[in-house]
Backbone atoms as SQL, in Angstrom:
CREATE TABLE atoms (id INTEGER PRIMARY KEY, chain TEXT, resi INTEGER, resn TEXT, atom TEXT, x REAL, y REAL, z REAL);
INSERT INTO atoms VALUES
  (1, 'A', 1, 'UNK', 'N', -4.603, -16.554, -31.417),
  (2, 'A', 1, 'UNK', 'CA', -4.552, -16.668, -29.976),
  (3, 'A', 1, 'UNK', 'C', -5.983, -16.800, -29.463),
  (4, 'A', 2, 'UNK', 'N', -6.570, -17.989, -28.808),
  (5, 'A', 2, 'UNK', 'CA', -7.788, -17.828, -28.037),
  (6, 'A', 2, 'UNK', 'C', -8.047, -16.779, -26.742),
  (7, 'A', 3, 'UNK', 'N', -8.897, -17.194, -26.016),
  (8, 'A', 3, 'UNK', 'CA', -9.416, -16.098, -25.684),
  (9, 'A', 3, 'UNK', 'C', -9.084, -16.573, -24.093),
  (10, 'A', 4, 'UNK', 'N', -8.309, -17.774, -23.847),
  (11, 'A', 4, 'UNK', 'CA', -8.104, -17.658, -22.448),
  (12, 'A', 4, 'UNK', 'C', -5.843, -17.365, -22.447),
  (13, 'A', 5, 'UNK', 'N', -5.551, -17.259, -24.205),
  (14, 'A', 5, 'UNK', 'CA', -4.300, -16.440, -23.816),
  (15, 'A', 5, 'UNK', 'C', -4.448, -15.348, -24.291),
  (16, 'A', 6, 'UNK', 'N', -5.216, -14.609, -24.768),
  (17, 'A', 6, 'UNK', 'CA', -5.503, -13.275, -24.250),
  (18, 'A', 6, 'UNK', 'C', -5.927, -12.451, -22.635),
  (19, 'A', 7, 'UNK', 'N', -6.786, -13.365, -22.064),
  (20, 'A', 7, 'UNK', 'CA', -6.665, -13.219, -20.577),
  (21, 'A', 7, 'UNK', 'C', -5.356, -13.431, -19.367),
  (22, 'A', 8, 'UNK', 'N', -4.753, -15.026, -19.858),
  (23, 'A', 8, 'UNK', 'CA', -3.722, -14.779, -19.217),
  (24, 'A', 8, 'UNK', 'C', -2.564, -13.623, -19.806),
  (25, 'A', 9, 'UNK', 'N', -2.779, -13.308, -21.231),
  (26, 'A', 9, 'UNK', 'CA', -1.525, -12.213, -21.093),
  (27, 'A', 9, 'UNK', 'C', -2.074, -10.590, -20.127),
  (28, 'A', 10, 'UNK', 'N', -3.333, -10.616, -20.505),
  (29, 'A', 10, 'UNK', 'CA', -3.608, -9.113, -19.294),
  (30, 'A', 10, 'UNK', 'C', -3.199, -9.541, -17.924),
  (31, 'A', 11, 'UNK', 'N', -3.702, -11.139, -17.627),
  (32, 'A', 11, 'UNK', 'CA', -3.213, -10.616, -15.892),
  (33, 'A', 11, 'UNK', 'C', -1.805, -10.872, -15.975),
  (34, 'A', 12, 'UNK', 'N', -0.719, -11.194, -16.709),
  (35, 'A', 12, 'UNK', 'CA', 0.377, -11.611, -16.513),
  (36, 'A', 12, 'UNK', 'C', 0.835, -9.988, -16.747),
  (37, 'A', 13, 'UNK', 'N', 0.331, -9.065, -17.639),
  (38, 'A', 13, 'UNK', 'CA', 0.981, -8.172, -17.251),
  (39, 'A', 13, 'UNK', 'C', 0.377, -6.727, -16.400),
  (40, 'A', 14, 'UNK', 'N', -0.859, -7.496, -16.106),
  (41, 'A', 14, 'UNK', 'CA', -1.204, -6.757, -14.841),
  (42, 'A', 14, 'UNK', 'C', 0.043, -6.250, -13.728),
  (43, 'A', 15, 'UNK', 'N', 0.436, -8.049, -13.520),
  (44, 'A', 15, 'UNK', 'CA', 0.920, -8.625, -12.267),
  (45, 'A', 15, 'UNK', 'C', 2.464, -7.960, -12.320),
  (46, 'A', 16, 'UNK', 'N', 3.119, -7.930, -14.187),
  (47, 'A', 16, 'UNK', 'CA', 4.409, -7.592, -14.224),
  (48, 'A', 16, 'UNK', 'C', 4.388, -5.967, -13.673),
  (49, 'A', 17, 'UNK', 'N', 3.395, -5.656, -14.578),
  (50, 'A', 17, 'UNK', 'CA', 2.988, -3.748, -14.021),
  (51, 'A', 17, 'UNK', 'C', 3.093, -3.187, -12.881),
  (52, 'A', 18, 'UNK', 'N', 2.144, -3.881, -11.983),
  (53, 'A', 18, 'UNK', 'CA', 2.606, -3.966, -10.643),
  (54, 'A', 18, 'UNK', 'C', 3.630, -4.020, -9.648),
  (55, 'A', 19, 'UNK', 'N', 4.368, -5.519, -10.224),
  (56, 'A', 19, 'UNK', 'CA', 5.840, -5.655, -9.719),
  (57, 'A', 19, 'UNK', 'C', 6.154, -4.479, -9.896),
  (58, 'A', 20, 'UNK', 'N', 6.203, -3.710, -11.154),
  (59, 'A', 20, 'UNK', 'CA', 7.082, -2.776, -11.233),
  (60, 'A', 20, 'UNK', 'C', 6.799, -1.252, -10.994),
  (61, 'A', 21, 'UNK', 'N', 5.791, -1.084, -10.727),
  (62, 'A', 21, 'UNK', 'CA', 5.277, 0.082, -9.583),
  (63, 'A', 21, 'UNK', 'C', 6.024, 0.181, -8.244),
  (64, 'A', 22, 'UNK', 'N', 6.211, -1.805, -7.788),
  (65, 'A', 22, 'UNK', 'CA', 6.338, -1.813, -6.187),
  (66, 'A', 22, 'UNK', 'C', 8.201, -1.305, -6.230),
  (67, 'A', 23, 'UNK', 'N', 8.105, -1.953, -7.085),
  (68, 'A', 23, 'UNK', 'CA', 10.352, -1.284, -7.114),
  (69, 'A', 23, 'UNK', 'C', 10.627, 0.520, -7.284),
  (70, 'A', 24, 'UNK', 'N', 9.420, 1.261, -8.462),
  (71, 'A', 24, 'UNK', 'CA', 9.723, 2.399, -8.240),
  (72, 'A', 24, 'UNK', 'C', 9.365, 3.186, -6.900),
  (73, 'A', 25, 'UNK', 'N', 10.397, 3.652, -6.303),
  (74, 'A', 25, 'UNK', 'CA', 9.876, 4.560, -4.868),
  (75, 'A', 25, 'UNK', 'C', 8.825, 6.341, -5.319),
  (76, 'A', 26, 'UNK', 'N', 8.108, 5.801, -4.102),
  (77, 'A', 26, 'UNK', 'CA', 7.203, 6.943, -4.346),
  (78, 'A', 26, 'UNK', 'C', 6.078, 6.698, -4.871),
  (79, 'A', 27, 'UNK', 'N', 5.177, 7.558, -5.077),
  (80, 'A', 27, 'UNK', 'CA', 3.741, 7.742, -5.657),
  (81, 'A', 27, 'UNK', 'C', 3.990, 7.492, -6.838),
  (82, 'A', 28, 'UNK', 'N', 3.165, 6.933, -8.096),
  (83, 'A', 28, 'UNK', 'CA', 3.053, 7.196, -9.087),
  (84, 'A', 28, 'UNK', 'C', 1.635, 7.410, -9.831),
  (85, 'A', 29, 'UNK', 'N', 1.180, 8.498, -10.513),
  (86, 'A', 29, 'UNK', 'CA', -0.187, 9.112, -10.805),
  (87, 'A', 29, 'UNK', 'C', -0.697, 8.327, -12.078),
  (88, 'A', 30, 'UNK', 'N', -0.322, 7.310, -12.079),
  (89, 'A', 30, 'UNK', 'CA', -0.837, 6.958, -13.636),
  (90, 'A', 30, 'UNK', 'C', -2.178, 5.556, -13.286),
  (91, 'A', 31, 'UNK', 'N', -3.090, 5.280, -13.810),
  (92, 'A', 31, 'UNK', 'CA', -4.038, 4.640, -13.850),
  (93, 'A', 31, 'UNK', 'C', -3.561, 2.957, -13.896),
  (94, 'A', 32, 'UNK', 'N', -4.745, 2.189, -13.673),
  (95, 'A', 32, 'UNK', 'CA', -4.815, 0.641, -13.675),
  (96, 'A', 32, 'UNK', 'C', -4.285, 0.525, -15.232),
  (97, 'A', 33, 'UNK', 'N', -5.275, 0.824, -16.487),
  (98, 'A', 33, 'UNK', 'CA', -4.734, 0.453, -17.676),
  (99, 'A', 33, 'UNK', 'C', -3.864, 0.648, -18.216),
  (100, 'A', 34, 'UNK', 'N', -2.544, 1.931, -17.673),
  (101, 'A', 34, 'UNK', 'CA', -1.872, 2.629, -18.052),
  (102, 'A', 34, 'UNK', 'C', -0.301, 1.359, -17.204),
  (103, 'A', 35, 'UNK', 'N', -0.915, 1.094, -16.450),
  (104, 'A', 35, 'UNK', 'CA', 0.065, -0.226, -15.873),
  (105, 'A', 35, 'UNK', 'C', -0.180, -1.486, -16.101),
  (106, 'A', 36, 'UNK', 'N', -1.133, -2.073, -17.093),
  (107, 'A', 36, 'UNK', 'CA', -1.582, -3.088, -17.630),
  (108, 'A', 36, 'UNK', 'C', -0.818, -2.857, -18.947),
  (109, 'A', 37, 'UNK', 'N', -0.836, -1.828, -19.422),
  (110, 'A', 37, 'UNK', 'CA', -0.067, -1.799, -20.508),
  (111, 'A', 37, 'UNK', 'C', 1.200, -1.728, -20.667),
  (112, 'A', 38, 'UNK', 'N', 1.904, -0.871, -19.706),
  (113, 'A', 38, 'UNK', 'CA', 3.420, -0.726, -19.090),
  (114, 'A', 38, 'UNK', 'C', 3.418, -2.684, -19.040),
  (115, 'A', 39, 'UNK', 'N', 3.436, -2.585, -18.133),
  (116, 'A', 39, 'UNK', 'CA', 3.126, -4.818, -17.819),
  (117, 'A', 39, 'UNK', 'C', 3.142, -5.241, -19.285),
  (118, 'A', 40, 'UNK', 'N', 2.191, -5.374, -19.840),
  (119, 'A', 40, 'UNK', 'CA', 2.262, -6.049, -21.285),
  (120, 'A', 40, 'UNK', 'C', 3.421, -6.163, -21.933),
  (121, 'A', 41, 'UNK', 'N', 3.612, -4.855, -22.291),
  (122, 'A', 41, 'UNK', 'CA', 5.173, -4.305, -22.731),
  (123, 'A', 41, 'UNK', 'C', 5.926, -4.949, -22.254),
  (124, 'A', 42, 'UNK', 'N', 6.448, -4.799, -21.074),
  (125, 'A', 42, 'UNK', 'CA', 7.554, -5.058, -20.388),
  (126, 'A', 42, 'UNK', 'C', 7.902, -6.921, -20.368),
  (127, 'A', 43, 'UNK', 'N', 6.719, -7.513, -20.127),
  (128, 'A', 43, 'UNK', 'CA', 6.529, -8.996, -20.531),
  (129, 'A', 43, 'UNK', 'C', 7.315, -9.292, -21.571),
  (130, 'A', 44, 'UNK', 'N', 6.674, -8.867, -22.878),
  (131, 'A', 44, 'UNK', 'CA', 6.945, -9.078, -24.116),
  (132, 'A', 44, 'UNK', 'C', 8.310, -9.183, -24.425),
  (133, 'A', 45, 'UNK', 'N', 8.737, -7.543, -23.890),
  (134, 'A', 45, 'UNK', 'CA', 10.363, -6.935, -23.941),
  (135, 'A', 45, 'UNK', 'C', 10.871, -8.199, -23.433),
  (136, 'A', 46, 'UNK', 'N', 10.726, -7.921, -22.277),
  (137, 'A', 46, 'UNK', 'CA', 11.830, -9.400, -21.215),
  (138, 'A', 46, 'UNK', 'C', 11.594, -10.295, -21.728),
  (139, 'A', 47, 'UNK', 'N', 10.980, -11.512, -22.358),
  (140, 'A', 47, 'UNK', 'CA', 10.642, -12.423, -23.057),
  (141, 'A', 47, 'UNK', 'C', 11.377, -12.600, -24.299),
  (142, 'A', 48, 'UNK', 'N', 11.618, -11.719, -24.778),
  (143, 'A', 48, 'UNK', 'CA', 12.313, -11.395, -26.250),
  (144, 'A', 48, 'UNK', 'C', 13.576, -11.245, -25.681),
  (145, 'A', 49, 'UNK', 'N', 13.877, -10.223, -24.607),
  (146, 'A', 49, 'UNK', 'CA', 15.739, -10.425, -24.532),
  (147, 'A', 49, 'UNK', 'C', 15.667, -11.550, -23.376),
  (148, 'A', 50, 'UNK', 'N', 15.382, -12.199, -22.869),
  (149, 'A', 50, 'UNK', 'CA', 15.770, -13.709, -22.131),
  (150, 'A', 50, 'UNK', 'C', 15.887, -14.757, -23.666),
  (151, 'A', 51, 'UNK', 'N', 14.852, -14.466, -24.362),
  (152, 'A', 51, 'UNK', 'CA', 15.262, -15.919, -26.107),
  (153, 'A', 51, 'UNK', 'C', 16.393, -15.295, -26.741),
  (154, 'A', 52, 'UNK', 'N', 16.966, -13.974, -26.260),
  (155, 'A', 52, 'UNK', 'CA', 17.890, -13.655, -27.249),
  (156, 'A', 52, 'UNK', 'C', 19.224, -13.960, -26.434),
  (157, 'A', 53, 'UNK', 'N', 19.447, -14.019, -24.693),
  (158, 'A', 53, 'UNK', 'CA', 20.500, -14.643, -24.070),
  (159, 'A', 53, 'UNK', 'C', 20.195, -16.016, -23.824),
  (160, 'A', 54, 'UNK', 'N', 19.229, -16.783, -24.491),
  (161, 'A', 54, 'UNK', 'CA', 19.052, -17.965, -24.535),
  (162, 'A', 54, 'UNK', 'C', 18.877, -18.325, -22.433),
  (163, 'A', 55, 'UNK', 'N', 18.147, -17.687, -22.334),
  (164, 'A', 55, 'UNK', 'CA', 17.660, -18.021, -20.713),
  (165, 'A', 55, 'UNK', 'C', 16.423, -18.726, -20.663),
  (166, 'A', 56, 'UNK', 'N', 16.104, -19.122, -22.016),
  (167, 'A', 56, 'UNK', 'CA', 15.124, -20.315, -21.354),
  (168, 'A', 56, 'UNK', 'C', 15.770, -21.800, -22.155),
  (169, 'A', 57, 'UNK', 'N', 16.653, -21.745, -22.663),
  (170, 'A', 57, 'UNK', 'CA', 17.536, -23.016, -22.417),
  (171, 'A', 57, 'UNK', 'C', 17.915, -23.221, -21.520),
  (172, 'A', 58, 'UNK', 'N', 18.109, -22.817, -20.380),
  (173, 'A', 58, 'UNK', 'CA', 18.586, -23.339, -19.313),
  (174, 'A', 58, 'UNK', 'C', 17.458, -23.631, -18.178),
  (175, 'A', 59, 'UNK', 'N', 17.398, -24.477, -17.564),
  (176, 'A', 59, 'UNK', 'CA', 15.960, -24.672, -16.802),
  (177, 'A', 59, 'UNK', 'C', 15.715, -23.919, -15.182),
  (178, 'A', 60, 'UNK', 'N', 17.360, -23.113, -14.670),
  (179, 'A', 60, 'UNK', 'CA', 17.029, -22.697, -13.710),
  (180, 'A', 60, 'UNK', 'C', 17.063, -21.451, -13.558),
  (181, 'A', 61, 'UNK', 'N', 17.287, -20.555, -14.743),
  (182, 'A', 61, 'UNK', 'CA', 17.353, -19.247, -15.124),
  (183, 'A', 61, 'UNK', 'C', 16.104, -18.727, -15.370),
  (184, 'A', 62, 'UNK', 'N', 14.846, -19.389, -15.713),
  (185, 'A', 62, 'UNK', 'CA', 13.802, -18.526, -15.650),
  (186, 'A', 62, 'UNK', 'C', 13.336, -17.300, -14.956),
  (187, 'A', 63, 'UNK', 'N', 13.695, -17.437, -13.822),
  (188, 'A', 63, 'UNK', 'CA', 13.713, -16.504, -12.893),
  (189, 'A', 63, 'UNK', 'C', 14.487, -14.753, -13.277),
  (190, 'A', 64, 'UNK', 'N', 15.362, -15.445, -13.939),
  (191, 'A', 64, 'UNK', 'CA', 16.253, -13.778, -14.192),
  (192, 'A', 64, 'UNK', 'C', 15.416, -13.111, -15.519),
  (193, 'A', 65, 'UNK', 'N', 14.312, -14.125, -16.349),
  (194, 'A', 65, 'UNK', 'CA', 13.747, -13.022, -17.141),
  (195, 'A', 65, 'UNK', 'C', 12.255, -12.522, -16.588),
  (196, 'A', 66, 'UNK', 'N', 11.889, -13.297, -15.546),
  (197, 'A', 66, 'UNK', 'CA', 11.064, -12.162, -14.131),
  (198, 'A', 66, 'UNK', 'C', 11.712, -11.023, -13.953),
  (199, 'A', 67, 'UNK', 'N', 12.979, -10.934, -13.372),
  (200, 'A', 67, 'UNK', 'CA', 13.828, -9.944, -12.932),
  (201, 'A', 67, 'UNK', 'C', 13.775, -8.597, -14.463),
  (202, 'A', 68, 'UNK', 'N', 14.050, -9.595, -15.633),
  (203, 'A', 68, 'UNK', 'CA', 13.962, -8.129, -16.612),
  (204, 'A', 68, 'UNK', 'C', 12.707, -7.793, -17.123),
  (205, 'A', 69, 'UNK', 'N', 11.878, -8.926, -16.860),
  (206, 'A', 69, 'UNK', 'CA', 10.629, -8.213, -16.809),
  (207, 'A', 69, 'UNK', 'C', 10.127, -6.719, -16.157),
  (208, 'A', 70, 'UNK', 'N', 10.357, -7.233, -15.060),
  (209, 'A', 70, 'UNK', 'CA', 9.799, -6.461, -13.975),
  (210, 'A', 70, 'UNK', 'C', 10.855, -5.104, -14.067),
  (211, 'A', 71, 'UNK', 'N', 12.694, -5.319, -14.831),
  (212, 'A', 71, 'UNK', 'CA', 12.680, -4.142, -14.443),
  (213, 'A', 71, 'UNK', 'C', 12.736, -3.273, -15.750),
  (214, 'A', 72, 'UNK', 'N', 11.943, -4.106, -16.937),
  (215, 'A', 72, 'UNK', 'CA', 11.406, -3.324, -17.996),
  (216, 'A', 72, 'UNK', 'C', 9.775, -2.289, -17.276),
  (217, 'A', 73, 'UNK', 'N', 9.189, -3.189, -16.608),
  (218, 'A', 73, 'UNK', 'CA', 7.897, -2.483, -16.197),
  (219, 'A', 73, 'UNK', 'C', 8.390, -1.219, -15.016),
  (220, 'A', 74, 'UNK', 'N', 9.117, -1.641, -14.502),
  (221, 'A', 74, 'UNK', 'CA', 9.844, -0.017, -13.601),
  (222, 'A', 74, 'UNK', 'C', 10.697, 1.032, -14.657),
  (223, 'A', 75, 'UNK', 'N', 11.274, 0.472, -15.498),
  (224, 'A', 75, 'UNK', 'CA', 11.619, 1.195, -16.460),
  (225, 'A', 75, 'UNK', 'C', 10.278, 2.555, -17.466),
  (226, 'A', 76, 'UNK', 'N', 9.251, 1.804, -17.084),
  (227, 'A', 76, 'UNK', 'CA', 7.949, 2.177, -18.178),
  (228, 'A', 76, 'UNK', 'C', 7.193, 3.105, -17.530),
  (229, 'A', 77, 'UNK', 'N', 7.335, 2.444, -16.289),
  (230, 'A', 77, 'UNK', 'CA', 6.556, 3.245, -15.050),
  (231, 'A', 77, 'UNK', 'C', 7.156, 4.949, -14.422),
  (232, 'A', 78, 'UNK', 'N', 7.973, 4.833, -14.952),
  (233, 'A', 78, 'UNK', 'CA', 9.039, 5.741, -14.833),
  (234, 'A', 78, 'UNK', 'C', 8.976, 6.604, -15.911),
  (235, 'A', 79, 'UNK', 'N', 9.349, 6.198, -17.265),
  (236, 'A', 79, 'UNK', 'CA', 9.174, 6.752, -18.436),
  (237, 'A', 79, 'UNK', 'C', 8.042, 7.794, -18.351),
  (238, 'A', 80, 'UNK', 'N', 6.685, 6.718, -18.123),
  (239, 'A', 80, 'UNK', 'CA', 5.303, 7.382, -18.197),
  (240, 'A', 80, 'UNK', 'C', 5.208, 8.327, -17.362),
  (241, 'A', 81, 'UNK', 'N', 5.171, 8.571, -16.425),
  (242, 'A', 81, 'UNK', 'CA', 5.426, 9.413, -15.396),
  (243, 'A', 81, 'UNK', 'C', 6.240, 10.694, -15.321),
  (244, 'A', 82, 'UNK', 'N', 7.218, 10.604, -15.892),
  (245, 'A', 82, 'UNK', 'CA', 8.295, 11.458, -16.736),
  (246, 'A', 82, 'UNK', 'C', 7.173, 12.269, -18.365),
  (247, 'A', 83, 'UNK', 'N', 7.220, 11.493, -18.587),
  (248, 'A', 83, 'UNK', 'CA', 6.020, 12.340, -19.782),
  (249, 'A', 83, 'UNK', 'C', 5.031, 12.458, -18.777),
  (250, 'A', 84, 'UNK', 'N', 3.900, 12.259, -18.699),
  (251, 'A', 84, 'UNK', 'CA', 3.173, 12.609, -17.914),
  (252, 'A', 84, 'UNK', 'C', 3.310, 14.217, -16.967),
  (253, 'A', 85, 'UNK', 'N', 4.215, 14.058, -16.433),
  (254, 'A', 85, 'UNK', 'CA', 4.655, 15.517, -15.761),
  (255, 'A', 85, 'UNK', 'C', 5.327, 16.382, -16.328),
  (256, 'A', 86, 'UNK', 'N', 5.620, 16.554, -17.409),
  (257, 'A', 86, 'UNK', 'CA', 6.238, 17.414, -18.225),
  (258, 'A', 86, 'UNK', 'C', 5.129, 17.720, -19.203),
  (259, 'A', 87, 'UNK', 'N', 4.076, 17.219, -19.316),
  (260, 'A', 87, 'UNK', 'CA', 2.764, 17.675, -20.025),
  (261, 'A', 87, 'UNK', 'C', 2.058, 18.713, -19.715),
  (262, 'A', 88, 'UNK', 'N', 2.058, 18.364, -18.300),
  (263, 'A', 88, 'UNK', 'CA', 1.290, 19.429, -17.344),
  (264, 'A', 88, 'UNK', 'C', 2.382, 20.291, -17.097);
C-alpha cells in the first residue's frame, strides 16, 4: 500500500469515527486516536460485510455499507466507553 492509501484510509476513518460519535447520544470521553481507530475498524468491518451481501455489485447500494459503517463505528464508540468506565 503507498503512502497516499495509507492517508486516505486514516481520514476515511477519521470521518467514519466521527459519523459515529455523532449517532451515539451524549458525551463521549475517549480521544481523537481512539476514534481514528474505532473509524478504521469499523470501515474495514462494513467493507467486508457489504462484499459478503454482495452490496457492491449493485451500483446503487453503496450507500447502505456507509450506513454499516458508521453503525459499526457507533457500535465501537460505545464498546470503548463501556470499558473505559468500568476501569475506573
Amino acid at each position: 500500500m503507498e503512502i497516499s492509501g495509507v492517508i486516505s484510509a486514516i481520514v476515511i476513518g477519521a470521518i467514519i469515527g466521527l459519523l459515529g460519535r455523532l449517532v451515539v447520544p451524549g458525551r463521549q470521553h475517549i480521544g481523537v486516536l481512539a476514534t481514528v481507530l474505532v473509524g478504521l475498524l469499523a470501515a474495514f468491518l462494513g467493507a467486508w460485510v457489504g462484499h459478503l451481501l454482495g452490496l457492491y455489485d449493485h451500483r446503487g447500494l453503496f450507500w447502505v455499507v456507509w450506513i454499516i459503517q458508521i453503525g459499526f463505528a457507533a457500535l465501537g464508540i460505545v464498546a470503548l466507553e463501556r470499558f473505559r468506565s468500568r476501569r475506573q
